[in-house]
MDAnalysis code that builds the backbone (N, CA, C; Angstrom):
import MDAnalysis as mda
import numpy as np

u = mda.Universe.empty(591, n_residues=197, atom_resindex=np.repeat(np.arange(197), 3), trajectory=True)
u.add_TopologyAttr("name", ["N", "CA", "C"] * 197)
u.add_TopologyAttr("resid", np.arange(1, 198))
u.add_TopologyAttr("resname", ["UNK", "UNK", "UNK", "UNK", "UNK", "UNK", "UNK", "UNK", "UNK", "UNK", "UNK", "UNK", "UNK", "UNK", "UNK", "UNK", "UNK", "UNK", "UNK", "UNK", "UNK", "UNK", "UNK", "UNK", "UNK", "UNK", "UNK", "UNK", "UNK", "UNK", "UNK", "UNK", "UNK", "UNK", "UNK", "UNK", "UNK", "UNK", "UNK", "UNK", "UNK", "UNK", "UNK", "UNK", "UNK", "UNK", "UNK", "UNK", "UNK", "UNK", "UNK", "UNK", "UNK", "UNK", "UNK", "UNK", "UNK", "UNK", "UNK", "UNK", "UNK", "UNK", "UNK", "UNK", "UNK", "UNK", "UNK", "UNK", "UNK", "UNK", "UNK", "UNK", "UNK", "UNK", "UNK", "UNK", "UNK", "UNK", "UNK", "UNK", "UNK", "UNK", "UNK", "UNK", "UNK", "UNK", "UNK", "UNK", "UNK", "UNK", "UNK", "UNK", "UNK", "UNK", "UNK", "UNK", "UNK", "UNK", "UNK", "UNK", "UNK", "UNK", "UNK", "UNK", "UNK", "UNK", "UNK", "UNK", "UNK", "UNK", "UNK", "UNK", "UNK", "UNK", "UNK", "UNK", "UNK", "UNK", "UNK", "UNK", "UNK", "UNK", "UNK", "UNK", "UNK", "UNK", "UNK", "UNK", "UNK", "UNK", "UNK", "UNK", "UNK", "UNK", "UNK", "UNK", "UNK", "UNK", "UNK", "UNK", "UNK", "UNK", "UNK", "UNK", "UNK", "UNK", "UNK", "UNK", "UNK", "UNK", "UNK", "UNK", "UNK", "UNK", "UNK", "UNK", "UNK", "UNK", "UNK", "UNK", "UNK", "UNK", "UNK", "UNK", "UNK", "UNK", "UNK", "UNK", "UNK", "UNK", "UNK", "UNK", "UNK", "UNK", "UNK", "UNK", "UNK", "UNK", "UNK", "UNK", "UNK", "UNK", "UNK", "UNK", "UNK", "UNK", "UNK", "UNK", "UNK", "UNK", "UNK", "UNK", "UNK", "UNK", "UNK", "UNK", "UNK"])
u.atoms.positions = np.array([
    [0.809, -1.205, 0.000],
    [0.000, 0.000, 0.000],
    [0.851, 1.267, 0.000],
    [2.275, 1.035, 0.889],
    [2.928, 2.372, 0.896],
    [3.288, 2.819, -0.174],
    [3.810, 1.441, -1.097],
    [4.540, 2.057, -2.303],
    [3.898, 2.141, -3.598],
    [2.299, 1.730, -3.378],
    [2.133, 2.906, -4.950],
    [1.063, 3.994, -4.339],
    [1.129, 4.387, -2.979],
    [1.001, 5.632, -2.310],
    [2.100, 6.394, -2.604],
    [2.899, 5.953, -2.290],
    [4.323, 6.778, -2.154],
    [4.374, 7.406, -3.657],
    [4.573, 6.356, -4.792],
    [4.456, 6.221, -6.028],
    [3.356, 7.521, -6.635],
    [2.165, 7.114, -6.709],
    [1.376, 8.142, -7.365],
    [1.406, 9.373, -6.675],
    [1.720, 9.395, -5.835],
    [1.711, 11.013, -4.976],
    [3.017, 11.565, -5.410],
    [4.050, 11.434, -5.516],
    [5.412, 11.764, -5.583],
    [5.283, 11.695, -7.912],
    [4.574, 11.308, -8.255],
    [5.053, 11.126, -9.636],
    [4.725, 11.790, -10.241],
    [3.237, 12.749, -9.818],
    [3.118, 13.546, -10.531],
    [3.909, 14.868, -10.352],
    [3.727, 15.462, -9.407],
    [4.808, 16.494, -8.997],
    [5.734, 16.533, -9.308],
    [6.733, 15.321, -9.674],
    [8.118, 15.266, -10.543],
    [7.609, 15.956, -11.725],
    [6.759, 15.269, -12.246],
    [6.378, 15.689, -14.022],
    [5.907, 16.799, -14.005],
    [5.250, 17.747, -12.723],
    [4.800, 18.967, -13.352],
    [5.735, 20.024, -12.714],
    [6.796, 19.585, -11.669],
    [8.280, 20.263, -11.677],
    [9.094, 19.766, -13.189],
    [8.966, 18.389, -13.679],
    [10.024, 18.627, -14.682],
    [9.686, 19.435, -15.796],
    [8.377, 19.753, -16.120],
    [8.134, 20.419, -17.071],
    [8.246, 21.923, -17.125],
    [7.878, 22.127, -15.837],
    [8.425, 23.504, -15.339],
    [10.005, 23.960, -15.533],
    [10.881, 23.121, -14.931],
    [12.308, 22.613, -15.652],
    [12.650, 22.996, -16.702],
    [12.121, 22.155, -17.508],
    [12.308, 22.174, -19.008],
    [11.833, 23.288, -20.025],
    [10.453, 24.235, -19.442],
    [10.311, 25.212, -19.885],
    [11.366, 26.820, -19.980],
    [11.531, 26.149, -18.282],
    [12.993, 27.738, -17.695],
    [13.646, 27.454, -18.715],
    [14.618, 26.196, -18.583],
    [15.389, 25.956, -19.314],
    [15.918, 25.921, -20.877],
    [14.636, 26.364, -21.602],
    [14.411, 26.228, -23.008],
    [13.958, 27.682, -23.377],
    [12.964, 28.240, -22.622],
    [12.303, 29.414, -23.145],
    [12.584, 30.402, -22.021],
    [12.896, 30.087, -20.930],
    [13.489, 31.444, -19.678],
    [14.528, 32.285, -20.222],
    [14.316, 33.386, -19.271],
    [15.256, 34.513, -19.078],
    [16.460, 33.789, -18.704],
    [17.427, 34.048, -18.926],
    [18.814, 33.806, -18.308],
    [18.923, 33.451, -17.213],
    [18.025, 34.356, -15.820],
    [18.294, 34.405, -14.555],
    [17.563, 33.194, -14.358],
    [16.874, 32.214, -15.187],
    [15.923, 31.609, -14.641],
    [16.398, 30.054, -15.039],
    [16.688, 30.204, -16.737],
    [18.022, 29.071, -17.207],
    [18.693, 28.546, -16.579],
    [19.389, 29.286, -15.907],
    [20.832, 29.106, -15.106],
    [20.661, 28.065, -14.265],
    [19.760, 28.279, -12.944],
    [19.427, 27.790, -11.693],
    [18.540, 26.940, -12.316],
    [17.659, 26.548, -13.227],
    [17.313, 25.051, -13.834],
    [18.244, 24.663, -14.297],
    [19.301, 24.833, -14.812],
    [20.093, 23.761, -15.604],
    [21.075, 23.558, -14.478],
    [21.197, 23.898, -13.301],
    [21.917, 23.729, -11.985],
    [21.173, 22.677, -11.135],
    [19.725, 22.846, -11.521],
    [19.630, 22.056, -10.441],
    [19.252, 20.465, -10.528],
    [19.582, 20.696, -12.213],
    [19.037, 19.355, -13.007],
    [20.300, 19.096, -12.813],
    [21.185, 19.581, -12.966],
    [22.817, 18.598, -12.814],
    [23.339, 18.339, -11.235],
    [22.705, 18.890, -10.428],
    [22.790, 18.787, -9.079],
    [22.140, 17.485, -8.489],
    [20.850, 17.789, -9.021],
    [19.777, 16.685, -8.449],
    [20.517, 14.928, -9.253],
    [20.643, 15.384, -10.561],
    [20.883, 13.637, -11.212],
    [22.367, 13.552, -11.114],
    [23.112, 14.381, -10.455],
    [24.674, 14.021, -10.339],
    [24.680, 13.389, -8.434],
    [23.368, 13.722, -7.891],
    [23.156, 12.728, -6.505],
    [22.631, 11.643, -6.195],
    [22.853, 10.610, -5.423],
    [22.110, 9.529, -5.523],
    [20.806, 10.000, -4.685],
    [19.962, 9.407, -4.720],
    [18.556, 9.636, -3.874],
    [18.913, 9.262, -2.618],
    [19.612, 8.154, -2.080],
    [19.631, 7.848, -0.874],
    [19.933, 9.610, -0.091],
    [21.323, 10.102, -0.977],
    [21.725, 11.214, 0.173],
    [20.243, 12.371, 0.244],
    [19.839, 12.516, -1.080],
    [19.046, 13.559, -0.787],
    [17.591, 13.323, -0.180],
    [17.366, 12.242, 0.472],
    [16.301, 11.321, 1.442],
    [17.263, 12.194, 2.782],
    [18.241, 11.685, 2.741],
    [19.085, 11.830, 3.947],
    [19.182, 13.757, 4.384],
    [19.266, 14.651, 3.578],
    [19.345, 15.760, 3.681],
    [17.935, 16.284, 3.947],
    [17.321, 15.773, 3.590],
    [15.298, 16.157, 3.481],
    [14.992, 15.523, 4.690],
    [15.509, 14.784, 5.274],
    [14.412, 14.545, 6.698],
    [15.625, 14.108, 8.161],
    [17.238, 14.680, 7.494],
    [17.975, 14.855, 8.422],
    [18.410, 15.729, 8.986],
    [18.975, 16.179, 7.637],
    [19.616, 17.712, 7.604],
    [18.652, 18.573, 7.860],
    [17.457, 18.565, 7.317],
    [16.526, 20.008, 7.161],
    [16.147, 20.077, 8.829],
    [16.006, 19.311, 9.518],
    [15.594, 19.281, 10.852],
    [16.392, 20.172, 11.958],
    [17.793, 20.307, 11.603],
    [19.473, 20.488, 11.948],
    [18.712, 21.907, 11.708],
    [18.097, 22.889, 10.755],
    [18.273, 24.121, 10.630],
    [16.565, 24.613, 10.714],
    [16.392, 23.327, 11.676],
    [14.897, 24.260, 12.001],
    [13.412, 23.338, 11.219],
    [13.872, 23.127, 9.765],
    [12.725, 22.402, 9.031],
    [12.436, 21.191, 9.167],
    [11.434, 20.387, 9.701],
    [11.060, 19.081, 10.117],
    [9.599, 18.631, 9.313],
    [10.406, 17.799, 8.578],
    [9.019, 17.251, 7.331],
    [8.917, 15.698, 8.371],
    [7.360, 15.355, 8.320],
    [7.308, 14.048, 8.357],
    [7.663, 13.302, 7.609],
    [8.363, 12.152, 8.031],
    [8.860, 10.611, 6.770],
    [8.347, 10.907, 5.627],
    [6.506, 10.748, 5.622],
    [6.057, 10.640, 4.459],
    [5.985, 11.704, 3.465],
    [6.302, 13.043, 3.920],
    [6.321, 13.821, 3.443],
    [7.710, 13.820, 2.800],
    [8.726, 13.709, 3.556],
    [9.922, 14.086, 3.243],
    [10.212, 12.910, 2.086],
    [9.562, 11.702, 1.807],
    [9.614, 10.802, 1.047],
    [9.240, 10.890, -0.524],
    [8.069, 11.523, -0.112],
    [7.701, 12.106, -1.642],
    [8.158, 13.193, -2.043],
    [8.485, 14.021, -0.923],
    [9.417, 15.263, -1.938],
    [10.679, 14.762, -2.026],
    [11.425, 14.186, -1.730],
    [12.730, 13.556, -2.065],
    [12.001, 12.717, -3.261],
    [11.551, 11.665, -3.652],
    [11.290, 11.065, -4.920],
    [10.861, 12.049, -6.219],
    [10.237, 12.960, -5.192],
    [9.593, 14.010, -6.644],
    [10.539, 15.100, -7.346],
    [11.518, 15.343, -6.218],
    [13.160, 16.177, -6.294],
    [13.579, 15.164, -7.435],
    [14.049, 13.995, -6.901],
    [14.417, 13.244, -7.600],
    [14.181, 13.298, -9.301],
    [13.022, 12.677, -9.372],
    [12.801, 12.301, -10.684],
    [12.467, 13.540, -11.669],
    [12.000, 14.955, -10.598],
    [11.838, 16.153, -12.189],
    [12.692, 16.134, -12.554],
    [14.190, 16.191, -11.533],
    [15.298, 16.224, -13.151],
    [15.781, 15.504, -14.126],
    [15.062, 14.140, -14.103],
    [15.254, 13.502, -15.253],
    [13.951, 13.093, -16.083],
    [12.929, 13.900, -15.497],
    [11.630, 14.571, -16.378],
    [11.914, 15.446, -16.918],
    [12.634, 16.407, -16.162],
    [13.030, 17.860, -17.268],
    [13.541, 17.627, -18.341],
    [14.409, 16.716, -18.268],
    [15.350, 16.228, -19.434],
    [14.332, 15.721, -20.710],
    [13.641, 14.500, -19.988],
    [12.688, 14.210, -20.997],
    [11.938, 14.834, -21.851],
    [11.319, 16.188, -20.726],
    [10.504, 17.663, -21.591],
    [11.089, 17.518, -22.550],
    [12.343, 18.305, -21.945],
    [13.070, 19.080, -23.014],
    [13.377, 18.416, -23.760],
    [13.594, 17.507, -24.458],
    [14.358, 16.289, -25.598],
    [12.687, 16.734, -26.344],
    [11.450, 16.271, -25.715],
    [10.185, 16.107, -26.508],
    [10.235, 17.081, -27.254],
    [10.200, 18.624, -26.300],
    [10.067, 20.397, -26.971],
    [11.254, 20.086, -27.917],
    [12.606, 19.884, -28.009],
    [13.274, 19.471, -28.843],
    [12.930, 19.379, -30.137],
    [12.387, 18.000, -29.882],
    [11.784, 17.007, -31.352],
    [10.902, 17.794, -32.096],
    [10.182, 19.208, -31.648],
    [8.987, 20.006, -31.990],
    [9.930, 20.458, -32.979],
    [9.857, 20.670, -34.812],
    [9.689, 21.758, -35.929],
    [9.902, 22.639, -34.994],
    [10.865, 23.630, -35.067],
    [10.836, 25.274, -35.327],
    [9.931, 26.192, -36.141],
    [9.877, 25.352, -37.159],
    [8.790, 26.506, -37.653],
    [7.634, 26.465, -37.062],
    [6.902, 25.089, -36.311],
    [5.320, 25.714, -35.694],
    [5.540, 26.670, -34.766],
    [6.708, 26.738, -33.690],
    [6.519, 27.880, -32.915],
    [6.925, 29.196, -33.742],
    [7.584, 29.259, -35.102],
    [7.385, 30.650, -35.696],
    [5.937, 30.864, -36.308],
    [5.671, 29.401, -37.071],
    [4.089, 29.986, -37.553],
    [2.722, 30.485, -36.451],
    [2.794, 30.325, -35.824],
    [2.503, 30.697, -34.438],
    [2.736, 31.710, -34.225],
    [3.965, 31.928, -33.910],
    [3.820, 33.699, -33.651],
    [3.465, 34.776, -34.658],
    [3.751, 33.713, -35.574],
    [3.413, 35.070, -37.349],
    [1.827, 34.740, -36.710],
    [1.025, 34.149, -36.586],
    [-0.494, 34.256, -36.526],
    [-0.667, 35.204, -35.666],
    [0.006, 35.832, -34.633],
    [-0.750, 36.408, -33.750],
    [-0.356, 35.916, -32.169],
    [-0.081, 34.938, -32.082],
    [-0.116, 34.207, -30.982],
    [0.704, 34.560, -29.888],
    [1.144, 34.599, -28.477],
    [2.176, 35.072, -27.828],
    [2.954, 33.785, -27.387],
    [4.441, 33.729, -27.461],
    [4.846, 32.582, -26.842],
    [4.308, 31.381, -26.153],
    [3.890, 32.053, -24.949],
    [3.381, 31.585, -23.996],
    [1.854, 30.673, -24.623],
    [1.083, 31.305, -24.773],
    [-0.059, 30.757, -25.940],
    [0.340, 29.679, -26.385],
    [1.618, 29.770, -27.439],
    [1.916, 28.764, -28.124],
    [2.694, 27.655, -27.769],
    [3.162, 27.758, -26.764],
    [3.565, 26.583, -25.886],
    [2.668, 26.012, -25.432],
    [1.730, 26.766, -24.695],
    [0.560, 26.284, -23.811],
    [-0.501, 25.341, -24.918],
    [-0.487, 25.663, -26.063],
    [-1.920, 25.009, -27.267],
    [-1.056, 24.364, -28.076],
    [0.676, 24.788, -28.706],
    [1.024, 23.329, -29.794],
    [2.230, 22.872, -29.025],
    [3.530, 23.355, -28.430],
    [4.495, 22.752, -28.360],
    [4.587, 21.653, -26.938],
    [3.711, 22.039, -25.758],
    [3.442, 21.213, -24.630],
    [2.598, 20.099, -24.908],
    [1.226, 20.097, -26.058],
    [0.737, 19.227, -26.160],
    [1.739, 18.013, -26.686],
    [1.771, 18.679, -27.784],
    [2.788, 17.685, -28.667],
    [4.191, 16.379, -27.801],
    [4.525, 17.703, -27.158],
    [5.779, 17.208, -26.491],
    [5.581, 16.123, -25.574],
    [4.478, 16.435, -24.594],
    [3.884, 15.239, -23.947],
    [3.186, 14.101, -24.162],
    [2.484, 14.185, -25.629],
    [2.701, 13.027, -26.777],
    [3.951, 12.265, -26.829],
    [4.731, 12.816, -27.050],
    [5.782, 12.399, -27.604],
    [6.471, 11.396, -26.191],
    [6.665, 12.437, -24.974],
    [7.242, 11.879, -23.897],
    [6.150, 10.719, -23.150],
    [5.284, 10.476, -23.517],
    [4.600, 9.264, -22.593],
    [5.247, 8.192, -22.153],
    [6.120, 7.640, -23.388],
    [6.681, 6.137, -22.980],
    [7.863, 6.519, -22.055],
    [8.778, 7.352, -22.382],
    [9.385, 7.754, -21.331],
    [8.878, 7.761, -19.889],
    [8.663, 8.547, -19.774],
    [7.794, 8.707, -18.459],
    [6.836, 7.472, -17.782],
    [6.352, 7.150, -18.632],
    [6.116, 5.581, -17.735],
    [6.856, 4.572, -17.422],
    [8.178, 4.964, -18.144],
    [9.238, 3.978, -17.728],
    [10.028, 4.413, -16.478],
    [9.670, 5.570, -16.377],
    [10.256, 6.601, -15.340],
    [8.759, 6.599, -14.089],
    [7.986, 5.790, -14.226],
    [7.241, 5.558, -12.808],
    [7.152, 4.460, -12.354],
    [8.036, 3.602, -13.480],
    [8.020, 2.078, -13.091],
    [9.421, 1.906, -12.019],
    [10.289, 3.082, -12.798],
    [11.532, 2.975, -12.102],
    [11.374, 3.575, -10.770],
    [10.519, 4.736, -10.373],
    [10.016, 5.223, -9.298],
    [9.180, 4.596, -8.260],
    [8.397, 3.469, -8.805],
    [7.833, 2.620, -8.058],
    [8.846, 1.797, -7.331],
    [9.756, 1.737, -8.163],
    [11.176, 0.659, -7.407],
    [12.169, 1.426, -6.016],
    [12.019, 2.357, -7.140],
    [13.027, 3.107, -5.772],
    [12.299, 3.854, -4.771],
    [11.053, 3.329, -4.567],
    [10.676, 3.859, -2.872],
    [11.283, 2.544, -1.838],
    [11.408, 1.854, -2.087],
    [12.613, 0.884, -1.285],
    [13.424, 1.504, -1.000],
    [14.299, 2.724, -1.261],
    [15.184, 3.499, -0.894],
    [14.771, 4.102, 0.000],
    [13.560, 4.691, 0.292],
    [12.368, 5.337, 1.062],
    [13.150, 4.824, 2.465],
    [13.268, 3.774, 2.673],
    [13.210, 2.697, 3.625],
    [14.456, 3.621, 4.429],
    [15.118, 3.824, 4.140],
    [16.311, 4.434, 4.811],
    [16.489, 5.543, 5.903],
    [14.876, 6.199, 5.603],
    [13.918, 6.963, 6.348],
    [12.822, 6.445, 7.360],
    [12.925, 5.326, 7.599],
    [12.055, 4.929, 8.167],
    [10.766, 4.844, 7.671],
    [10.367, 4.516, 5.890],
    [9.495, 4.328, 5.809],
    [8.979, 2.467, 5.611],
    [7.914, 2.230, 6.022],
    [7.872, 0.926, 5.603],
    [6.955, 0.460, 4.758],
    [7.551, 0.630, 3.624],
    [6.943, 0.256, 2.439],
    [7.049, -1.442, 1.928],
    [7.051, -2.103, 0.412],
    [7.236, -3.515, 0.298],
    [7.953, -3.821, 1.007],
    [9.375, -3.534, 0.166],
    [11.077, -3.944, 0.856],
    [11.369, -4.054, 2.249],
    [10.614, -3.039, 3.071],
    [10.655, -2.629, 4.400],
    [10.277, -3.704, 5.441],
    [9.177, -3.895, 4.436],
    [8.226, -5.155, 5.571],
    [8.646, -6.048, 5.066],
    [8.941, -6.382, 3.749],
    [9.957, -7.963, 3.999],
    [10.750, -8.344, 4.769],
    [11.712, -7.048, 5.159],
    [13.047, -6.936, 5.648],
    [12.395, -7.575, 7.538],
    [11.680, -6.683, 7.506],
    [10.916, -7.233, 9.189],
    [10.507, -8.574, 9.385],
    [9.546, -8.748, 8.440],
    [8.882, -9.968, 8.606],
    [9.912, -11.330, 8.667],
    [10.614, -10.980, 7.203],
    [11.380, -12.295, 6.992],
    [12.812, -12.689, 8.189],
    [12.844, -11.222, 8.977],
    [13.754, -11.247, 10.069],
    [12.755, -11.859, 11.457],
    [11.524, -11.853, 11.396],
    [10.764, -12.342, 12.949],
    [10.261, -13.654, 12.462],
    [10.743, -13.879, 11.239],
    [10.129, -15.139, 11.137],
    [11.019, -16.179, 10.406],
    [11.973, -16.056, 9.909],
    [12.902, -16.636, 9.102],
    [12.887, -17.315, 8.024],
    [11.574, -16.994, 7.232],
    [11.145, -17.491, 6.086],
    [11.999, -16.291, 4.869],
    [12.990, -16.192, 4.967],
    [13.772, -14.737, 3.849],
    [13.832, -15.249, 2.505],
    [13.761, -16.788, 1.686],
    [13.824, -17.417, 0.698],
    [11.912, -16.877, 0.565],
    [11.145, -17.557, 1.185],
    [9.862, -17.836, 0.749],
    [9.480, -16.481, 0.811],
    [9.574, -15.131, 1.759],
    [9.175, -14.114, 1.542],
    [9.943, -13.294, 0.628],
    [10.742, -13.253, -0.034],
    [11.687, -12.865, -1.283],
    [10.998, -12.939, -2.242],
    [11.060, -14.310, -2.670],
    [9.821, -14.560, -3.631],
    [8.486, -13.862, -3.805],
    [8.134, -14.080, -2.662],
    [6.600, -12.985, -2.704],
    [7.443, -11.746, -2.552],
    [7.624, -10.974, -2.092],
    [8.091, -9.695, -2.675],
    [7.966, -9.430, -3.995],
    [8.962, -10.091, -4.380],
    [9.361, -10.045, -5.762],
    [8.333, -10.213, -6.611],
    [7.449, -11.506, -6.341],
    [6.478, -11.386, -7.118],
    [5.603, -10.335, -7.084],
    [5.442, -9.631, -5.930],
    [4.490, -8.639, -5.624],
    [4.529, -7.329, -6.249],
    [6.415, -6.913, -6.674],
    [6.846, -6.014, -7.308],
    [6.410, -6.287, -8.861],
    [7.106, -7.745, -8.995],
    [6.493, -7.850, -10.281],
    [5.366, -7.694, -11.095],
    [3.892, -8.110, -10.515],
    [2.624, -8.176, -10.473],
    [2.489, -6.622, -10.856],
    [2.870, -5.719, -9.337],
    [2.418, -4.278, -9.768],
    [3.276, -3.674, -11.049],
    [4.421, -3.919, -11.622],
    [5.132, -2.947, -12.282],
    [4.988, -3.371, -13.943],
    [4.837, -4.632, -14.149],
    [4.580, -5.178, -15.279],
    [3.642, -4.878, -15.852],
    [2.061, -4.330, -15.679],
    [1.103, -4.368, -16.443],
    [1.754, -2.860, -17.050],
    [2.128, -2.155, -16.074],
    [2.937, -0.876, -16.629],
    [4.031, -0.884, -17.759],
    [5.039, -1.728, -17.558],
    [5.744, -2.067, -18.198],
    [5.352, -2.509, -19.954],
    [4.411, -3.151, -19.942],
    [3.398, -3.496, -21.051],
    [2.568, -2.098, -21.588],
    [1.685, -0.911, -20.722],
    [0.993, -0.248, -21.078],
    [2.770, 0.587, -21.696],
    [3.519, 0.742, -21.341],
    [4.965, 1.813, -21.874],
    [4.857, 1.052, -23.642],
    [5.222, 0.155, -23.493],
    [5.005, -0.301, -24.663],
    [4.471, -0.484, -25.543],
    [3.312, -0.280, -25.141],
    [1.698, -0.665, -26.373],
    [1.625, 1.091, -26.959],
    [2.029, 1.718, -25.395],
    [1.707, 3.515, -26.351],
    [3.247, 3.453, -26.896],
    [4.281, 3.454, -26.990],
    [5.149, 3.427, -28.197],
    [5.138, 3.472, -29.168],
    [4.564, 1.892, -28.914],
    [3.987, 1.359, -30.689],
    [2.999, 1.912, -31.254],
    [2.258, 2.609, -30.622],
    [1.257, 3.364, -31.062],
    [1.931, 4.552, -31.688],
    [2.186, 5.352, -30.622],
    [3.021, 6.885, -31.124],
    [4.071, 6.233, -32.104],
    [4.401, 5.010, -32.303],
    [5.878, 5.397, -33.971],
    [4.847, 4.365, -34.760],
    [3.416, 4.246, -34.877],
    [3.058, 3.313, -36.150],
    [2.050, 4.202, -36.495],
])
């Protein structure tokens, strides 16, 4: 239950920070560029464990005290916009130049035209990504664990320690991970093939 709590709460907020990301970063002012493309190389040049560890260790040290669960999903959602931003931006990428000029020759203001052709499009484009990027997010709330949350991994780790079944509860784990991440794994794929046929 924790972990596709953890999961859907934390996944969207990545995607609507990475897109935010990817917009500074592509169409911002300078002052605004900068500190996105800093914090996308900051965030994916760290492992998640430390920045779990800074969000519900460190922040406490200078006053700020998030609960576990809180500090769990904003550490996963830290996490993954910056390698949502990336994704944006590759999609806005793939967008013709000329629709965002024919666009503005119509009349249109930037902003407009991001908002009605180049965001739609782009998030077309990025779906399969991104679901491969919540399958991988579903996995790494097991990292969660390091925080004291007890999610799958967590309660295996307990159970199979008060009871000494660690072969037979492995298995179920595993299968349990498997079960949830696979039908996903399959839906990444079917829209692929869709979006390139």
């Amino acid at each position: 239950g924790m972990t596709i709590l953890l999961s859907v709460v934390s996944m969207p907020l990545a995607i609507l920070a990475g897109l935010t990301l990817a917009l500074m970063r592509l169409y911002g002012p300078w002052y605004l560029r900068r500190p996105a493309t800093l914090y996308v190389e900051i965030v994916r040049g760290t492992p998640l464990v430390l920045q779990l560890y800074v969000i519900f260790f460190l922040l406490p040290e200078i006053g700020i005290s998030i609960h576990r669960f809180w500090a769990a999903v904003i550490g996963l959602a830290i996490n993954y916009s910056a390698y949502e931003a990336e994704i944006y931006r590759a999609g806005m990428l793939a967008i013709p130049k000329g629709q965002m000029e024919a666009a503005l020759s119509l009349g249109m203001s930037r902003r407009l035209a991001l908002r009605r052709i180049i965001v739609p499009q782009a998030t077309r484009l990025v779906i399969p990504p991104v679901t491969n990027d919540f399958i991988a997010l579903f996995k790494d709330t097991a990292v969660c664990s390091v925080i004291n949350i007890v999610e799958l991994s967590k309660e295996y780790a307990i159970q199979s320690r008060s009871t000494g079944a660690i072969l037979e509860l492995g298995i179920v784990t595993a299968l349990l991970y498997m079960a949830m991440s696979y039908p996903l794994s399959l839906l990444a794929g079917r829209l692929e093939k869709k979006l390139r046929g």
